[in-house]
N, C-alpha and C positions, 0 to 999 in steps of 0.2 A: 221284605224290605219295608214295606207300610206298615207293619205292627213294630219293627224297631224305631221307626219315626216317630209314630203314639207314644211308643217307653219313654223317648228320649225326651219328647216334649211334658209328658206324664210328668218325669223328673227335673225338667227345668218348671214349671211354674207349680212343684212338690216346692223345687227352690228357692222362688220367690216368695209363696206365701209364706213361708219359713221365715224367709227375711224379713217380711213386712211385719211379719207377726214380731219376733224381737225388737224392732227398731221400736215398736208400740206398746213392748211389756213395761212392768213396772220393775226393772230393775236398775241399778248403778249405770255408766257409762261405763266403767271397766268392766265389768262384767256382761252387758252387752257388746261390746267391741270384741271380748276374749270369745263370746258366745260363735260370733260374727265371722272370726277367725278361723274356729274349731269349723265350722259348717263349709265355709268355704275349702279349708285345706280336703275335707271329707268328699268336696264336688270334685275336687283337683284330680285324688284318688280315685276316685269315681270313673273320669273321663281317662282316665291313664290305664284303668281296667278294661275298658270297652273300647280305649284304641287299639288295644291290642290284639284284642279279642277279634276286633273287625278287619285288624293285617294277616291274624292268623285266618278268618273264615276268606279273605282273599288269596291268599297264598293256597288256602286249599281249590277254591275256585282256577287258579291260574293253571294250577296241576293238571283237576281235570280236565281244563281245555285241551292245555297240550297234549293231553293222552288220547282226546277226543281227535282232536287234528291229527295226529302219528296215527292211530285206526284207518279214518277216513283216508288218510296218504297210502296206507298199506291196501287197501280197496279198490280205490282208484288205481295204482300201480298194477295190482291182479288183473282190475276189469282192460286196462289197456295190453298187457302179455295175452290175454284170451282172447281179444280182439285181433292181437298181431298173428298167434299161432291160427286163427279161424282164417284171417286172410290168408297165409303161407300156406293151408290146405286146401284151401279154395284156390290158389292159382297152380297147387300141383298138380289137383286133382285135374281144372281146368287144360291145363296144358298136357296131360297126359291123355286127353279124352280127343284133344286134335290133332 
């Protein structure tokens, strides 16, 4: 989680000095504007990659919870039937022995 933080920050002031840099070159205004445009639509792209990417590595996260949960339920449910049949033989035994 903290090393996609670095990336992401890596890549926004990757961004900015990009930007600062153009607004500063020696070129036309249309040509830095078209510059301006290209780079921005490319961030757009960018962040439309890696939202994705970060619904798909959640979607997988959700998964294995539930699967984790549905285990743990199936455990839980074992250790309380082994609890119930050890009392049932305990009070038959019990009752058989008075």
């Amino acid at each position: 989680m903290e090393e996609d933080r670095r990336l992401s920050y890596f890549f926004l002031g990757l961004g900015i000095g990009v930007a600062v840099g153009i607004l500063f070159a020696p070129k036309s205004g249309e040509e830095t504007r078209e510059l301006i445009r290209g780079r921005a639509n490319e961030g757009k792209e960018y962040l439309k990659r890696r939202s994705e990417e970060l619904r798909e590595s959640a979607s997988e996260l959700v998964e294995r919870g539930k699967g984790a949960v549905h285990r743990q339920k199936e455990q839980v449910s074992a250790a309380v039937e082994a609890g119930k049949q050890a009392y049932r033989e305990a009070v038959s035994s019990a009752g058989g022995e008075a």
